[in-house]
N, C-alpha and C positions, 0 to 999 in steps of 0.2 A: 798661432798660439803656442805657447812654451809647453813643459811638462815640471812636472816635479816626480821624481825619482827617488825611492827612500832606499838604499844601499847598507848594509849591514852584514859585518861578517859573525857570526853566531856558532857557537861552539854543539853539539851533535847533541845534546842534552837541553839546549834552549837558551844559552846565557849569552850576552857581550862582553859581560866581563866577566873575570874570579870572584869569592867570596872576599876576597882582597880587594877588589879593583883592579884585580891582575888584567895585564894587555898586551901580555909579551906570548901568546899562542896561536894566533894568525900567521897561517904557514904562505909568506908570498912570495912567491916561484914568478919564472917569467912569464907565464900564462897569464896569471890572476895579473900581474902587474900589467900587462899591455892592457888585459880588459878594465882593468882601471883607469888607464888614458883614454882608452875609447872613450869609457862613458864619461869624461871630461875634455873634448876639443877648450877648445879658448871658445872664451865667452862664458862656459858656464859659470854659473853661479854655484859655488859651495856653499851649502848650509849648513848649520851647526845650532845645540841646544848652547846653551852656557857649557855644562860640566864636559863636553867633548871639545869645547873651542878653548878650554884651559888644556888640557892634552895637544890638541893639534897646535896650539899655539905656542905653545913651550917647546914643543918641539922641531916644526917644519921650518921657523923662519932659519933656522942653523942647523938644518939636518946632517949636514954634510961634519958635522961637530963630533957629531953624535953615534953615526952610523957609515961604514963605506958597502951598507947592502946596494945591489941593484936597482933593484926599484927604489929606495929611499933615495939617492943620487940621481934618476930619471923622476921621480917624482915631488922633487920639492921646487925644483926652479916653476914646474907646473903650480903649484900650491903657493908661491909666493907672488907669481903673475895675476890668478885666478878673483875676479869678486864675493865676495864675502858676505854673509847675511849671519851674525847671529841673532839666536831670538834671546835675550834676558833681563828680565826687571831688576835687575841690580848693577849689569854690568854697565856703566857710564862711558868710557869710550876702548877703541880698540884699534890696534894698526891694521898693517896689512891689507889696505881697503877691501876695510869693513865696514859694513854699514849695523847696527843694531837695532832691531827691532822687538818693542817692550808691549806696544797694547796693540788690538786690532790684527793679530798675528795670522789668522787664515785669509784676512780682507786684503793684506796689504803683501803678502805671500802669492794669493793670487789674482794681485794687479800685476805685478811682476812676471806671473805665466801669460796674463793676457797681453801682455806688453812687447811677449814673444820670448822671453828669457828663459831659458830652461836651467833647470835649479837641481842638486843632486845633495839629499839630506844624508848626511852622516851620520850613522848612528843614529843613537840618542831615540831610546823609548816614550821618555816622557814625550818629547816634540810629535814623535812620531804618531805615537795613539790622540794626542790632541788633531794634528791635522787629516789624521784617520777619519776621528770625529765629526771632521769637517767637510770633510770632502773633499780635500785638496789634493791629496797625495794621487798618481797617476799610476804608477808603477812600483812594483816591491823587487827589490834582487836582493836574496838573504843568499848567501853564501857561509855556505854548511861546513866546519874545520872538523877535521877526526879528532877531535879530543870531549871529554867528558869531564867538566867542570868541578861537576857535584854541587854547584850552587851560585850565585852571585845575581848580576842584574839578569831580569831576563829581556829577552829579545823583544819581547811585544806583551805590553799591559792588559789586563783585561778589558775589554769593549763593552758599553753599554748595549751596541747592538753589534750583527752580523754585518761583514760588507763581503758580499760576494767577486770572487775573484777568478778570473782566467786562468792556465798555463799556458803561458806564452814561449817559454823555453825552460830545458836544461843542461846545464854543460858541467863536464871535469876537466879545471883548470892543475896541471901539471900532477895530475895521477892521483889526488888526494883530497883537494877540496870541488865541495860539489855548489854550482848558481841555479838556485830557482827561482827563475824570473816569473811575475804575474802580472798581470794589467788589471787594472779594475774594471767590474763589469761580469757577468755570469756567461 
């Protein structure tokens, strides 16, 4: 059986993004960048809400366009290889084998874990407190950035109920951002 892994880099104040939509303050050093291929071998499935797979979309298929950072250069040939799931009722189709998923979104998310596919959720709060919801989600790794926002999305929605959760780990990736890993489960 697969997992699903909800991964999130969150700003010290609680946001993903600015008041803007800003996304330019995730500090990736080579640390955070290896532990980012870890938690992506081949095979994994990348997941994405809509509003994160117009971001990643726009940008990974030509990253190298775009960007000559490290990790963006080690990280996009992965990103272009990688299967794809977004979930959105409006989006009708998308490259990069992707597959899109619009109704039945915790059902059919985890036939895909029980099928053995482990899946690793990008961002994306709304997605994420839905399959909270649901019981789908396996693992949380928020990765904490020094900086203080003052405002924007936050990281996690409010929940109609409590889901008790593990520490499973915590690590500081290149001196400055800090992973808190959970498992679900008390």
């Amino acid at each position: 059986m697969g997992k699903l892994i909800h991964f999130v880099h969150q700003s010290l104040d609680g946001f993903i993004e600015g008041p803007n939509g800003e996304f330019d303050w995730p500090a990736m050093g080579p640390e955070l960048s290896a532990h980012a291929r870890e938690l992506t071998p081949e095979g994994t499935v990348f997941l994405y809400g809509r509003k994160v797979w117009d971001l990643m979309s726009g940008f990974w298929p030509h990253a190298e366009r775009y960007s000559q950072d490290p990790h963006d250069l080690a990280f996009a040939p992965v990103w272009r290889k990688a299967p794809k799931v977004v979930v959105s009722r409006t989006l009708r189709t998308a490259d990069h084998h992707t597959r899109i998923v619009s109704e039945n979104v915790a059902a059919d998310l985890t036939a895909l874990k029980d099928a053995g596919h482990d899946l690793v959720l990008f961002g994306g709060s709304e997605l994420a407190a839905h399959l909270t919801e649901h019981g789908v989600i396996d693992e949380y790794q928020v990765v904490v950035h020094p900086v203080l926002l003052g405002g924007g999305r936050p990281a996690f929605l409010p929940a109609a109920s409590r889901t008790p959760l593990a520490l499973a780990e915590t690590r500081t990736f290149d001196g400055r951002a800090v992973l808190l890993r959970h498992t679900v489960g008390a």
